[in-house]
C-alpha positions as CSV (number, residue, x, y, z in Angstrom):
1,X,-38.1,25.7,-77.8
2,X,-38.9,23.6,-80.9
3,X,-41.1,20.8,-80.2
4,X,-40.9,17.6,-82.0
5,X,-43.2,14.7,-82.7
6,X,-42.8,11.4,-81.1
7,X,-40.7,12.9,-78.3
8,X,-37.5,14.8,-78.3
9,X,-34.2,14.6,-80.5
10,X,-32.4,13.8,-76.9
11,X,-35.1,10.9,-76.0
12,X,-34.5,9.5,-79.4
13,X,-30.8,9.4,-78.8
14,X,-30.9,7.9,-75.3
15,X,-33.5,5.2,-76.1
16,X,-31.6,3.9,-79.1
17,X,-28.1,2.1,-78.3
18,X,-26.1,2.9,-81.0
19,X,-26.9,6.6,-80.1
20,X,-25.9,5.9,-76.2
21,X,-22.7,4.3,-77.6
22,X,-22.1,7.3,-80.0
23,X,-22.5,9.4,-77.4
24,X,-19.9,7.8,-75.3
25,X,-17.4,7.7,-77.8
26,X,-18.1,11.5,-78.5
27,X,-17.3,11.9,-74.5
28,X,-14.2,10.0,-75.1
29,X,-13.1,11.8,-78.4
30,X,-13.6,15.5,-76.9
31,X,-12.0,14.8,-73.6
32,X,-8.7,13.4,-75.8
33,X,-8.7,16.0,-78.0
34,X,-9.2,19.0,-75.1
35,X,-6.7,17.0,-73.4
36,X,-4.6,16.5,-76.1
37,X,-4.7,20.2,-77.8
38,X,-4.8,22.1,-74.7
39,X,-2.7,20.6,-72.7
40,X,1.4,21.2,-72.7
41,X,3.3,18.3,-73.0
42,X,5.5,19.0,-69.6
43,X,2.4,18.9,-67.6
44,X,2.1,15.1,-66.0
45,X,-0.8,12.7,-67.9
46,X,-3.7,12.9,-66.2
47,X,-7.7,11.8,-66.3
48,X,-9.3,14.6,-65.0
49,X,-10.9,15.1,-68.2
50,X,-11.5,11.7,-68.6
51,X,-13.4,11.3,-65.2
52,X,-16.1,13.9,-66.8
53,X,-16.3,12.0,-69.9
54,X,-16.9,8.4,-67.8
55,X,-19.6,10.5,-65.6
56,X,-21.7,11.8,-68.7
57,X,-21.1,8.4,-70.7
58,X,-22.8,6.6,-67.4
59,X,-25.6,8.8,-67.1
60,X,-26.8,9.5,-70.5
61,X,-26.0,5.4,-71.0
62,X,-26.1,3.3,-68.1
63,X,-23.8,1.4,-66.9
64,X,-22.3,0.3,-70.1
65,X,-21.6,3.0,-71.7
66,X,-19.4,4.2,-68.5
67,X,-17.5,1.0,-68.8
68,X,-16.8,1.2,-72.5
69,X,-16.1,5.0,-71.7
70,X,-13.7,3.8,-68.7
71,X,-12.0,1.2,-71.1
72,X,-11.7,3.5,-73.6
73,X,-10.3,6.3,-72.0
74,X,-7.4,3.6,-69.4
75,X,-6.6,2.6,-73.0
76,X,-5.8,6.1,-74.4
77,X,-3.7,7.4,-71.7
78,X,-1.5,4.2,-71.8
79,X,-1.4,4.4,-75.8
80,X,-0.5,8.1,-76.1
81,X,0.6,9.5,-72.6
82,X,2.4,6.9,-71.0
83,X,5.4,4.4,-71.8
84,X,5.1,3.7,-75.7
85,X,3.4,0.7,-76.4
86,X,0.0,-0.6,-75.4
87,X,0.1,-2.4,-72.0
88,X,4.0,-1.4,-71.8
89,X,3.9,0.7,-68.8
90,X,5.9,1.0,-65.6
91,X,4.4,0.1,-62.0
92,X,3.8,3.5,-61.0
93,X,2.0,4.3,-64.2
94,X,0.0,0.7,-63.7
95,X,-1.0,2.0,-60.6
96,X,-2.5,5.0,-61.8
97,X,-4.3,3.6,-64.5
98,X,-5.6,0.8,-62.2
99,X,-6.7,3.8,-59.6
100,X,-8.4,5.4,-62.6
101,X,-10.0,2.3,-63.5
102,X,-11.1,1.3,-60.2
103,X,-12.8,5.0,-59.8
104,X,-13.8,4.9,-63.2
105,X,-16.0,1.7,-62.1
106,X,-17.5,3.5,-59.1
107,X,-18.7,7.0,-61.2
108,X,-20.3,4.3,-63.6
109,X,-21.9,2.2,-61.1
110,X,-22.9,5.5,-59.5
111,X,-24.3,7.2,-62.3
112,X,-25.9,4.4,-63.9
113,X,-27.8,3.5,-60.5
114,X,-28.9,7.4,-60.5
115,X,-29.8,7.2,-64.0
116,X,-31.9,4.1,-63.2
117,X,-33.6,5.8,-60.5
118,X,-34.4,9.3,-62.2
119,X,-36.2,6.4,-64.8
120,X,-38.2,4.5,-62.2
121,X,-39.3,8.0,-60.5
122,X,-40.0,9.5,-64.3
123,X,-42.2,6.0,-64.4
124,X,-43.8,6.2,-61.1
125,X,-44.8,9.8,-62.1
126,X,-46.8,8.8,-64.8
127,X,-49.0,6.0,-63.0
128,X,-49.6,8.5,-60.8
129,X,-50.6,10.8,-63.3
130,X,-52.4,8.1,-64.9
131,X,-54.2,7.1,-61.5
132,X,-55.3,10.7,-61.1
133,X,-56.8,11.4,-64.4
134,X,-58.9,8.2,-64.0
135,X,-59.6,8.6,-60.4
136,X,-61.6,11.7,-61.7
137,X,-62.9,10.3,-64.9
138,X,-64.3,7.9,-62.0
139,X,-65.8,10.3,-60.4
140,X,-67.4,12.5,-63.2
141,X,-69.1,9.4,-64.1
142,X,-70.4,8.6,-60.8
143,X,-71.6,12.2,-60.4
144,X,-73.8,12.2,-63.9
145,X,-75.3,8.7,-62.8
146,X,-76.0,10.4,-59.0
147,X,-77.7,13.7,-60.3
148,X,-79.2,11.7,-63.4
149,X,-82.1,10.9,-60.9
150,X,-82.8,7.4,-63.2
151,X,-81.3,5.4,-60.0
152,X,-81.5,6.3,-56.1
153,X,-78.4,7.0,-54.3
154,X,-77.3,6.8,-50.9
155,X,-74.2,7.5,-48.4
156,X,-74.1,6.3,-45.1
157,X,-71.8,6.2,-42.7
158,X,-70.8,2.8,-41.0
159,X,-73.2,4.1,-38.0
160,X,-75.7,3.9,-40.6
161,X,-75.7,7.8,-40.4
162,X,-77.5,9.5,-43.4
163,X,-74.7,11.6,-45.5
164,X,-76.7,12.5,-48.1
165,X,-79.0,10.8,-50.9
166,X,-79.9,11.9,-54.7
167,X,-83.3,13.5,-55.5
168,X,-84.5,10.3,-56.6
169,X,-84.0,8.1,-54.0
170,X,-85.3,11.1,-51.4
171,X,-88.6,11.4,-53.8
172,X,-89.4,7.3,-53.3
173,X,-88.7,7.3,-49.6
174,X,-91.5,10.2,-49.9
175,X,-89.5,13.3,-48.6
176,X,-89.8,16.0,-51.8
């Protein structure tokens, strides 16, 4: 694996929108073209592919990506696949693209509350990691000053219960 400075080539991608969007619209374009160029002209339009595209598009983008990619994609199969002319289709093709749609809207809002998740977690992580690393620094430091011997030191116990106590402190209180 190559590593890269200031994060990864994907990272940079995802955090910029113009990459999320290009992204989307690379979904879009390669699920057209498969669909396109693969599949024979007898077989009924579908948007299988176009159901993968909407699912990466929300996840790698958020919730607007999948509705651009959802828009995109209602407006490609009515353009190419179904009755010619845009918004010139029958009621049973309507119906599917409003079906597609409507699912289309669910993946998105699906993915894109995943994706918001997996962020918060990824987040959360690192506070915790942050926490730790301090937590320790913490004690390190309170160590040094405990076995420095330039301060006495004492735990008790809420029974007032002798834990334990640094050299210092047990040389005052005259117990060497």
């Amino acid at each position: 694996a190559v590593k890269r400075r200031n994060g990864s080539w994907r990272k940079k991608i995802l955090d910029n929108g113009i990459g999320r969007t290009g992204l989307t619209l690379l979904f879009i374009t390669g699920a057209f073209l498969i669909k396109d160029k693969l599949v024979p002209v007898q077989v009924q339009p579908g948007f299988l592919l176009f159901y993968s595209a909407v699912m990466l598009s929300a996840w790698s983008g958020g919730f607007l990506q999948g509705l651009l990619a959802t828009s995109l994609a209602a407006l490609l199969m009515d353009y190419f696949y179904y009755t010619p002319g845009l918004f010139n289709m029958s009621a049973f093709e309507t119906v599917r693209v409003a079906m597609f749609v409507l699912d289309g809207l669910l993946v998105t809002v699906i993915a894109s509350v995943a994706r918001a998740s997996k962020h918060r977690a990824e987040e959360a992580l690192e506070l915790a990691h942050a926490a730790e690393s301090a937590s320790r620094a913490n004690a390190t430091r309170f160590r040094r000053v405990a076995e420095s011997n330039m301060i006495g030191l004492m735990e008790l116990r809420r029974n007032g219960e002798i834990v334990d106590c640094n050299e210092y402190l047990a040389h005052l209180l005259g117990y060497d």
